[in-house]
C-alpha positions in Angstrom: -3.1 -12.5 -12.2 -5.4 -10.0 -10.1 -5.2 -10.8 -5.8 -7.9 -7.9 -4.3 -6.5 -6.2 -1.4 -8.5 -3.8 1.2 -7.3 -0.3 0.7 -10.1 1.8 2.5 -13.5 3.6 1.2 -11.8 7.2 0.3 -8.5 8.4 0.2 -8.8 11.5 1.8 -9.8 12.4 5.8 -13.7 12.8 6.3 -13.1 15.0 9.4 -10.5 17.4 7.6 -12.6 17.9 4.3 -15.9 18.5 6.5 -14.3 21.2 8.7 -12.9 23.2 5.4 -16.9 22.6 3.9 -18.7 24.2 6.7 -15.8 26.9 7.2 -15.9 27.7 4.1 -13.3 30.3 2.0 -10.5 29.0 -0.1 -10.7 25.4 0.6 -14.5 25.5 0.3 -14.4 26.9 -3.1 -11.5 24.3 -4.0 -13.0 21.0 -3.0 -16.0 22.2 -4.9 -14.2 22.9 -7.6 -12.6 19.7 -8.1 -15.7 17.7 -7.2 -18.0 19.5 -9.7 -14.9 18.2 -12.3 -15.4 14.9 -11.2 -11.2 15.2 -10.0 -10.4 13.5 -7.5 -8.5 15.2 -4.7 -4.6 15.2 -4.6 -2.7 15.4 -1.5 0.3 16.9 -2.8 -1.6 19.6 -4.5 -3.9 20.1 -0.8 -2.1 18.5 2.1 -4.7 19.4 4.6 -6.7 17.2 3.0 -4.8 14.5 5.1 -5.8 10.2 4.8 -8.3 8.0 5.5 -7.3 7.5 9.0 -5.0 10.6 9.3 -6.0 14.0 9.4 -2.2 16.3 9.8 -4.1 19.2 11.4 -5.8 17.8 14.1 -3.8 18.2 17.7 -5.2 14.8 19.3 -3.3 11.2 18.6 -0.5 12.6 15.7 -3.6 13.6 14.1 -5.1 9.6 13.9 -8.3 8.8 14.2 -9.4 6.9 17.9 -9.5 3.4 17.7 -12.9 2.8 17.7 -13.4 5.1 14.7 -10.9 3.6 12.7 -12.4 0.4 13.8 -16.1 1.5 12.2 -14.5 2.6 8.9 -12.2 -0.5 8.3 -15.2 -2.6 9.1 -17.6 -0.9 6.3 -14.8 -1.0 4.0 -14.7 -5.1 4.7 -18.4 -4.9 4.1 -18.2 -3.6 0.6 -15.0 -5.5 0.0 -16.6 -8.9 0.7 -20.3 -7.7 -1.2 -17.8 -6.4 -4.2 -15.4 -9.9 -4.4 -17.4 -12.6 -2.9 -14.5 -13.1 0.0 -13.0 -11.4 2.8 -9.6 -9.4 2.7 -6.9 -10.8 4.2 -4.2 -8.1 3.2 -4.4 -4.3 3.6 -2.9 -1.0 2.2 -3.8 2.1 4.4 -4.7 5.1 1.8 -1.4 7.3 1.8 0.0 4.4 3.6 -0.8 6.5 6.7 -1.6 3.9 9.7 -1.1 3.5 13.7 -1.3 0.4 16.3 -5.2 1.9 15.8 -5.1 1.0 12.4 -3.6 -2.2 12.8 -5.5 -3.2 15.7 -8.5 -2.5 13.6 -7.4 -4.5 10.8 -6.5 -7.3 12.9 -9.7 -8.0 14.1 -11.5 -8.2 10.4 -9.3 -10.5 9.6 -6.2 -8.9 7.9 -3.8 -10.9 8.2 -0.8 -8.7 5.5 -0.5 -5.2 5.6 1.4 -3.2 2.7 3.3 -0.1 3.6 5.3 2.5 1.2 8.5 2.8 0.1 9.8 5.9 2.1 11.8 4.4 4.4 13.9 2.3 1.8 14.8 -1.7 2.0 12.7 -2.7 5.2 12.7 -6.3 6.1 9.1 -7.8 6.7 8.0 -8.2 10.3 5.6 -9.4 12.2 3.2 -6.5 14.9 2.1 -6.9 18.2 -1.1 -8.6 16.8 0.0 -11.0 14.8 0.2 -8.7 11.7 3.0 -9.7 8.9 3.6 -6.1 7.4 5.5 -5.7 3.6 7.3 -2.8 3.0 7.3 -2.2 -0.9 11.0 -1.2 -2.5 10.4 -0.6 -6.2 8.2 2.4 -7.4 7.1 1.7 -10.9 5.6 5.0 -12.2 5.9 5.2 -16.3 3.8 7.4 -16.4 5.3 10.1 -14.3 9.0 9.8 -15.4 11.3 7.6 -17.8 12.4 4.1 -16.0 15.7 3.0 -15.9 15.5 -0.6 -16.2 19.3 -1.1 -15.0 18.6 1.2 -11.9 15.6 -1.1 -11.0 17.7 -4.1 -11.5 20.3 -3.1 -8.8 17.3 -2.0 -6.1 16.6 -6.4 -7.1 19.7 -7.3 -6.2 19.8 -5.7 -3.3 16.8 -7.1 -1.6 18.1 -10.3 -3.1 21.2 -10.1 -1.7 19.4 -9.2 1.9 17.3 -12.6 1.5 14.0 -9.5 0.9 11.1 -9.9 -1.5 11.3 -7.6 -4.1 7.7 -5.5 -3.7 6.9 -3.5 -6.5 4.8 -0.5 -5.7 2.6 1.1 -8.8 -0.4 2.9 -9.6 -3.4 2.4 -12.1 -3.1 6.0 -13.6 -0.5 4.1 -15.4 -2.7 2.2 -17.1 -5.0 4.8 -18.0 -5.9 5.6 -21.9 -8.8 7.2 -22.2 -7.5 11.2 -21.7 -3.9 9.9 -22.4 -2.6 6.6 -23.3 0.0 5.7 -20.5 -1.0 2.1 -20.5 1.0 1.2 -23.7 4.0 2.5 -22.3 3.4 1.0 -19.0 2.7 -2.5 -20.5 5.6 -2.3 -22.7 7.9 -0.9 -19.8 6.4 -3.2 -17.4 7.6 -6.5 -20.2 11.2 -5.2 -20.1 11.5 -5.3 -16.6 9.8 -8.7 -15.9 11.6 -9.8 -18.4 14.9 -8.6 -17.3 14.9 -10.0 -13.8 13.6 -13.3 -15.0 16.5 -13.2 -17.4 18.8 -12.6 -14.7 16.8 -14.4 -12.0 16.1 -18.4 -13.6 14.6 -19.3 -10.4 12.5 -15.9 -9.7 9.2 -16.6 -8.4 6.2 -14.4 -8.2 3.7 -14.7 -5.1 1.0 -13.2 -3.2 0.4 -11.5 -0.1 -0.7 -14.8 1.3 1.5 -16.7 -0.3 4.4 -14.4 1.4 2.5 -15.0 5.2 2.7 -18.7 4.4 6.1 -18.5 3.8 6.9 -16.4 6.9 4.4 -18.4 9.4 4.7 -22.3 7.7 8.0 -21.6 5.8 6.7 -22.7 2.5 4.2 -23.0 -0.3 3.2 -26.1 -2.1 2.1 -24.8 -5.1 6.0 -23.2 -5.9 8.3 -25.6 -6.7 11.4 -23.8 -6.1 13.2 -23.9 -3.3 12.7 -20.8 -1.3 14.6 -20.4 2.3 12.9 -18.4 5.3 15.1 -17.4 8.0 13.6 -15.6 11.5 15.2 -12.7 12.8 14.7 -10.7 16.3 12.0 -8.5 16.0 13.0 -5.1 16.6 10.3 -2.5 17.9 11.6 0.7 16.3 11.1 -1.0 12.9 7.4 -1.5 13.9 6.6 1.8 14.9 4.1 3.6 12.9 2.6 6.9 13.1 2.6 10.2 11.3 5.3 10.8 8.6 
């Protein structure tokens, strides 16, 4: 049911939130604020506070951290990864989704061999990097929790990745499956049900896989363990769709 994939060790930029600390003011008094509260910090609500890897204020690099110290971060966040789950990560998610050739260079290394992006940029075929990286682009967001689904709207986004030989990737967080200062996990299960249930209604031959499961696909063209016929076709790779950088 549950496949572990390396996200990072925070989700905010080290550099940015340590510059508004020792300047103090406004920002100071905020991160203070939220930290005494135990709340985590929101980029929306702070945007300075930037990513991981990405910090939007600084002038150098689109505002990326150098290679090498994206290169020491991704390695401690293997290290815990591999003390907390007993194996090493082969698949990736960059916190805010905000990654560079850095990042993936970095990544590559560890071992990563998938790396999940966002849904920003709408229905994105998979493709493999410069480093022998097979990056997923996810094309669902699944939020109950934030707004009411439309289960018919989510079915058309299915049929068109279907329809563009694309795996449908659905993108969702685990506030939704929070209950103890609000019960969104009820909803989201329930929610969740329908729409499983819908596309395997209207999809006999749907098939649910992994990260690794999808690389196999894409690097052996198949998987023994599915029994249903599933077709893998190359395409050119084109550069501009590998591109990535700053939003």
């Amino acid at each position: 049911m549950f496949h572990p994939g390396l996200h990072g060790t925070v989700h905010f930029s080290e550099l940015a939130v340590s510059k508004a600390l020792v300047k103090g003011g406004e920002r100071a008094e905020l991160l203070h604020t939220l930290w005494k509260a135990e709340t985590p910090y929101i980029f929306w609500r702070m945007p300075w506070i930037g990513y991981e890897y990405w910090s939007p204020e600084e002038p150098h690099n689109g505002g990326f951290l150098t290679s090498g110290q994206q290169r020491e971060r991704v390695n401690r966040a293997c290290q815990t990864f591999s003390e907390l789950f007993a194996a090493k990560p082969i698949s990736a998610c960059a916190p805010g989704c905000r990654s560079n050739s850095g990042t993936c260079g970095a990544w590559s290394e560890a071992g990563i061999r998938v790396v999940e992006n966002g849904s920003e940029d709408g229905l994105r075929p998979p493709h493999v990097d410069h480093v022998n990286t097979l990056h997923l682009f996810r094309n669902l967001d699944f939020e109950p929790s934030q707004h009411e689904l439309d289960i018919d709207k989510y079915l058309e986004v299915a049929a068109a990745c279907f329809a563009q030989g694309l795996p449908l990737i659905i993108s969702t967080h685990s506030i939704n499956f929070h209950s103890t200062l609000k019960d969104f996990r009820s909803s989201t299960i329930d929610t969740l049900d329908r729409l499983l249930s819908a596309l395997e209604s209207k999809y006999p031959e749907l098939v649910y896989v992994k990260d690794d499961d999808v690389h196999r696909l894409v690097t052996e063209g198949a998987i023994e363990e599915v029994r249903a016929k599933i077709n893998v076709t190359q395409r050119e790779w084109d550069p501009h769709l590998a591109q990535m950088g700053a939003p």
